[in-house]
N, C-alpha and C positions, 0 to 999 in steps of 0.2 A: 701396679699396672705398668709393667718395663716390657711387656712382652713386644716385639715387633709384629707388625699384621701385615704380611704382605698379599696385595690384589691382582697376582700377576701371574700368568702360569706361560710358559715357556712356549708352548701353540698358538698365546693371544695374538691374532693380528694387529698390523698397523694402528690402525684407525680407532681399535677399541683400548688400545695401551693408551693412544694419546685423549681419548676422555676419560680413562682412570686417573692418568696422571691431571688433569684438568680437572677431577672430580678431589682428589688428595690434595691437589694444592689452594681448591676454591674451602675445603676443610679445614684447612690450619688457615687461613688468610679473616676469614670471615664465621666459621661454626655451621656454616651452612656449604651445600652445594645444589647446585642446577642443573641436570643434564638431560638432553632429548633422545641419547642414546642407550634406549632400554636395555641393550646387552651387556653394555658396561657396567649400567646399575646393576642390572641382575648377577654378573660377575661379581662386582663389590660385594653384594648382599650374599652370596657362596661363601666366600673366602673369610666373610669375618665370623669369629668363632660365639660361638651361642654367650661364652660369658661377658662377652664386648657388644653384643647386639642390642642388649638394654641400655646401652649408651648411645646407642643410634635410632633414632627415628628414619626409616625409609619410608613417603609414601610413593603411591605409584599409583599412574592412573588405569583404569578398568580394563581390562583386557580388550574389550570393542572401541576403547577410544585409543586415540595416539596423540601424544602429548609430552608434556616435562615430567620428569622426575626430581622428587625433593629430598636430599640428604642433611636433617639436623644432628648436632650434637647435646647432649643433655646439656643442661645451663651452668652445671659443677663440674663440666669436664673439659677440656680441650686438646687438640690432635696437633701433634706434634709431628713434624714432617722430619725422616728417617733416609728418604729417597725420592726417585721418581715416582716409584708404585711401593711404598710400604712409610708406614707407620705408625705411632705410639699412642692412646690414650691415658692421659694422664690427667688427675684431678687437680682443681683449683687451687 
């Protein structure tokens, strides 16, 4: 699992770089992340590729509420910080 994952595409604005990057760094720090900013999530959850999404848990809440989003990491893996907006999962 060496591949880099990058969450970041060249158009992101401001405001949604800096809770990806609050979203990747809240990842490697703790296995978990928090954020209220559903674009970003929903960005995150694009960009990481279907063989790496079984290591992530995203929930999110219902379309009619507005709320937190939860980003875990499976318990036998952990994310490895690469950059600002990219990085590694790699097993225990």
């Amino acid at each position: 699992m060496t591949r880099i994952i990058k969450v970041v595409k060249l158009s992101t604005p401001n405001e949604t770089r800096n809770s990806l990057k609050n979203i990747v760094s809240q990842l490697e720090t703790n296995n978990y992340a928090i954020s209220s900013d559903m674009g970003a999530v929903r960005l995150f959850g694009r960009f990481v590729p279907k063989k790496y999404k079984q290591m992530l848990i995203i929930s999110r809440p219902s379309s009619r509420q507005k709320g937190i989003s939860i980003i875990t990491v499976e318990p036998s893996f952990i994310i490895e910080k690469c950059g600002d907006y990219s990085f590694k999962i790699r097993a225990k």
